[in-house]
C-alpha positions in Angstrom: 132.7 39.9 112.5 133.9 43.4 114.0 136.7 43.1 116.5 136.5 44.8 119.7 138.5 47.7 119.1 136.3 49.1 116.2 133.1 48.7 118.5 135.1 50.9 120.8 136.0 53.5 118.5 132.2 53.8 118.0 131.7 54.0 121.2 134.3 56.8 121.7 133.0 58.7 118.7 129.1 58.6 119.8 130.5 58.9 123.5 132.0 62.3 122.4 129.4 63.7 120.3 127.3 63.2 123.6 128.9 65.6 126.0 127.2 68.2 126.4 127.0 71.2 124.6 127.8 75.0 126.2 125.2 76.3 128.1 124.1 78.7 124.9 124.1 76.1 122.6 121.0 73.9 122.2 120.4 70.4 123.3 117.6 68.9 121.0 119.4 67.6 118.4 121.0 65.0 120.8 118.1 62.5 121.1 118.3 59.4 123.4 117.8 57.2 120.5 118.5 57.5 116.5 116.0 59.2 115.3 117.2 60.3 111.8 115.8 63.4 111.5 115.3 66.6 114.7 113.1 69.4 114.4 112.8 71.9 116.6 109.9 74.4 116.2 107.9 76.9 117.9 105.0 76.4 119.5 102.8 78.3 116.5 105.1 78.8 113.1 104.6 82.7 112.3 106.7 83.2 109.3 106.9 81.8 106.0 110.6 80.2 106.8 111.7 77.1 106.9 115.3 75.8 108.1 117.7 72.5 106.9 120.7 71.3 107.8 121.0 68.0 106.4 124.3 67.6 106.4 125.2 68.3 110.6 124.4 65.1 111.5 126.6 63.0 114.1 125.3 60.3 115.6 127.7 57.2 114.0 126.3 54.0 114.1 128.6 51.4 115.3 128.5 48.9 112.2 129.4 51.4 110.5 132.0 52.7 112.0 133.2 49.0 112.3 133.1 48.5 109.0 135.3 51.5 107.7 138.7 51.9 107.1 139.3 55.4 108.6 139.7 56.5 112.3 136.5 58.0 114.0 137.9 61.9 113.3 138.4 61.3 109.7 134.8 60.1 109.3 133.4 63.4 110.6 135.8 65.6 107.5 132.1 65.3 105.4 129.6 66.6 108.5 128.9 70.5 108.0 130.0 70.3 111.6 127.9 72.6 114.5 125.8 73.7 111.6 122.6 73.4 113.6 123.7 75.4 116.2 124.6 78.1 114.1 121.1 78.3 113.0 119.4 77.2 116.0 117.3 80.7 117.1 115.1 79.9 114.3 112.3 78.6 116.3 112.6 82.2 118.4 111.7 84.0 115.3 108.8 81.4 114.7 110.4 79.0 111.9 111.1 75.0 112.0 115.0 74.2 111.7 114.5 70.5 111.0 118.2 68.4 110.8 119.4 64.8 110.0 120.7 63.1 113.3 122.3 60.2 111.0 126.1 61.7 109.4 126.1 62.1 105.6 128.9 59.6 105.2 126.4 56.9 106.2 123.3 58.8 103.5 123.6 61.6 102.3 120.0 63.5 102.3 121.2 66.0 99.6 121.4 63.7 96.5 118.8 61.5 94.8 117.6 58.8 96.7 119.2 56.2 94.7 122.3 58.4 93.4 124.7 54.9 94.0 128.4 53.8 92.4 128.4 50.4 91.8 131.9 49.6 91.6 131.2 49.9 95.8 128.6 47.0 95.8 129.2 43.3 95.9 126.3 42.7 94.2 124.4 43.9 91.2 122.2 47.2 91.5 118.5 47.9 89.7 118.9 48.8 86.6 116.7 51.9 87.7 119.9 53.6 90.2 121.3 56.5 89.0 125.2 55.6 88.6 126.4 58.1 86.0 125.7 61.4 87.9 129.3 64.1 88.5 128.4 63.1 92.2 128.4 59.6 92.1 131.5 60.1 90.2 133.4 62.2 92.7 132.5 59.1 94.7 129.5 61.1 96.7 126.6 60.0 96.0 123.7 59.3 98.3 125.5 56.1 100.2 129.2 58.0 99.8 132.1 56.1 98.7 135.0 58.5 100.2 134.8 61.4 102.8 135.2 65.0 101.7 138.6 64.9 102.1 139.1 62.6 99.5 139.9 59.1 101.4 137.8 55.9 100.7 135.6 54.8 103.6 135.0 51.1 103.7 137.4 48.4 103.8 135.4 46.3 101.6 132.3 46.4 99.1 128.8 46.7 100.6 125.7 44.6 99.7 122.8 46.6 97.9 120.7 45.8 100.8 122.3 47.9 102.8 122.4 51.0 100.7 118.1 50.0 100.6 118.0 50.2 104.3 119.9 53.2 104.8 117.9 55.3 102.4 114.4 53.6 103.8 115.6 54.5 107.8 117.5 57.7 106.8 116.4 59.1 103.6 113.2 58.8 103.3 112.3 60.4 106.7 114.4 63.2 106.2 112.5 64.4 102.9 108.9 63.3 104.7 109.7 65.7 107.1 111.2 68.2 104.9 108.1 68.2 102.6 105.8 68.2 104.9 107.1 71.2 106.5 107.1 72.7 103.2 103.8 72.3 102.2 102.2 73.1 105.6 104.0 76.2 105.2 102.8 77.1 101.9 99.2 76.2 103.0 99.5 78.8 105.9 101.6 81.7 104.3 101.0 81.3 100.3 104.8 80.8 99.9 107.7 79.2 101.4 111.3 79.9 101.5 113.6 76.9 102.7 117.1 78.3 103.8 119.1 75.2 103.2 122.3 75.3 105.5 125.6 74.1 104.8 129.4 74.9 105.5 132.2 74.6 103.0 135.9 73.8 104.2 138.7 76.7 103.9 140.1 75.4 100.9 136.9 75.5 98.6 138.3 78.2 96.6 141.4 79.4 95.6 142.6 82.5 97.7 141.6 85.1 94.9 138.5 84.1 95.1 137.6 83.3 98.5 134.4 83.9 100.5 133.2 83.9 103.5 129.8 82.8 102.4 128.7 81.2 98.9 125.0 81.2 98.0 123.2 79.2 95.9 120.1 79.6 94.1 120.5 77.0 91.3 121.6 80.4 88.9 118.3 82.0 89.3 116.0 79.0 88.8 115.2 78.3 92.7 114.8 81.4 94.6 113.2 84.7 93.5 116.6 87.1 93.1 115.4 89.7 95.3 115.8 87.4 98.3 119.1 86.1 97.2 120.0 90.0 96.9 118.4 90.5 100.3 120.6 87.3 102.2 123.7 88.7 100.5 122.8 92.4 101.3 122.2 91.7 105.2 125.6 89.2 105.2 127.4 91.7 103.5 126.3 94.5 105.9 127.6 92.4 108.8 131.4 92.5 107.4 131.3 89.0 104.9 132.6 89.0 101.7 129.9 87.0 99.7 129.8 84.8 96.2 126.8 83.9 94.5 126.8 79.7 93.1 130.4 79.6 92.3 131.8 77.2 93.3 128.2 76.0 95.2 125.1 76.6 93.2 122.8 74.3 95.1 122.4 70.5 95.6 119.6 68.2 95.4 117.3 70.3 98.4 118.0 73.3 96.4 117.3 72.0 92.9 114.2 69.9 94.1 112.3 72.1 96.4 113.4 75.0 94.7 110.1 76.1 92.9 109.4 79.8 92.6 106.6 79.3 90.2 104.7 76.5 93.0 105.7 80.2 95.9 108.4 77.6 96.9 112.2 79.3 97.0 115.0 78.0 98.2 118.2 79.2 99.1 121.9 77.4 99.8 123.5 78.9 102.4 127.5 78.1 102.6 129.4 79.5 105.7 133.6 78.9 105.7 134.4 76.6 108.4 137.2 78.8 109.4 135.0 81.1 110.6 133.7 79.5 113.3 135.6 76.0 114.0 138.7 74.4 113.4 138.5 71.9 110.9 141.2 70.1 112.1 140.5 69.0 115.5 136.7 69.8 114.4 135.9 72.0 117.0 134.2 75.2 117.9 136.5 78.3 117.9 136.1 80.7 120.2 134.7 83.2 117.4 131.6 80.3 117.0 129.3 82.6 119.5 129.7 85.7 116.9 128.5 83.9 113.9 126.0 82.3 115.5 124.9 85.6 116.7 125.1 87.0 113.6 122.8 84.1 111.9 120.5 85.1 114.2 120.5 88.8 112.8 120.3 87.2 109.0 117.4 84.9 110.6 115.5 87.9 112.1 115.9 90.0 109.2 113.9 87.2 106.9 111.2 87.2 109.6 110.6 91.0 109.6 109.8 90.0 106.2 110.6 88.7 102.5 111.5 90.8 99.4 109.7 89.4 96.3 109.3 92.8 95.0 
């Protein structure tokens, strides 16, 4: 049984991500219930674009907040924060922007479904669960074992039950919707690119190195070249400095949809959290209406049209 005060530390955290957003910022990703997955479209999709954020989600359900070990701000470290909003104009330029509601502490939509460490279960898994991948080993795989920070989330093991009914309510939507979108698209246009949006905390790389975006196409295999060129040509003529899959090559989205050969390409898109929030208090920065602005120049650029050569 959950004591009082974590149900009210749920209640605080969902309270919070409830208030409402600035007037510029858009309001359909806060739905009046749980529905795991938004999308916001336009009325008639005109371009062969479609937008994720999987990883933006913030509605926290109170069991689960209940049952972890870390305060309601230390559970957000793993949520590519404000993410959405960043990308939200798509719809204005005629593409979906489809985003998990549900936080990727609680499923994570960019692993394998069934991506799952068993030293975090009480009972038994299937022998058919991937438990050996690097990202179940970091201790992030599709039901996560620690936040991105590093600290462990639960108190106790979880039942394999519950990792089956997060993936059935969470998951599974999430890609339906995905897929669909991808496909409709590729049925309209003859091709697709899937922009899969993500933001990486300030300490990614080491100072040498850094970037204020890192993109990943999988090394090649997911995304014709001339439209990585093109992302990191119109980024770069805004001011960014700009890496190319190092150290962010693409996740599961990226590595699954990503199918040049099928006119399917898809492109990771990693923004710097400095940039636009502070990752500390996780909250916008006053400099959050620039990039967003400028994502809207990157998104329009892609809608005047795609280089494939």
């Amino acid at each position: 049984m959950h004591d009082a005060g974590d149900r009210g530390a749920a209640s605080r955290l969902n309270a919070a991500m409830d208030q409402p957003h600035p007037p510029d910022a858009p309001t359909a990703y806060l739905p009046a219930s749980l529905a795991p997955v938004s999308v916001l479209a336009p009325a008639v999709q005109r371009v062969p674009l479609v937008f994720t954020s999987p990883h933006s989600g913030r509605h926290y359900p109170e069991d689960f907040v209940a049952a972890a070990r870390l305060d309601a701000l230390s559970l957000r470290r793993s949520e590519d924060s404000f993410v959405d909003e960043l990308f939200a104009a798509a719809p204005d330029w005629g593409a979906p922007l489809i985003a998990a509601n549900f936080p990727r502490a609680f499923c994570d939509p960019n692993r394998e479904p069934w991506e799952l460490d068993p030293g975090m279960f009480a009972d038994s898994l299937p022998p058919w669960v991937n438990t050996t991948s690097a990202r179940v080993g970091a201790g992030l795989g599709t039901i996560a074992k620690v936040v991105a920070s590093g600290e462990a989330i639960y108190r106790g093991k979880l039942n394999f039950a519950e990792a089956e009914d997060r993936i059935r309510r969470c998951w599974h939507p999430f890609h339906d919707t995905l897929r669909d979108a991808i496909q409709a698209t590729v049925s309209r246009f003859g091709l697709c690119l899937l922009i899969d949006c993500h933001s990486m905390p300030g300490t990614s790389m080491a100072p040498k190195i850094a970037a204020d975006f890192v993109l990943g196409d999988a090394h090649g295999t997911a995304c014709s070249p001339r439209i990585a060129r093109q992302v990191e040509r119109s980024l770069t003529g805004m001011g960014y400095s700009v890496r190319r899959n190092d150290p962010y090559a693409g996740g599961y989205i990226t590595r699954h949809y990503g199918r040049p050969r099928e006119h399917v390409h898809t492109l990771q898109i990693e923004i710097c959290r400095p940039l636009y929030m502070d990752e500390t208090r996780i909250e916008r920065l006053p400099r959050f209406d620039r990039l967003q602005s400028d994502m809207t120049t990157l998104i329009a650029t892609l809608a005047g049209g795609l280089d494939l050569g």
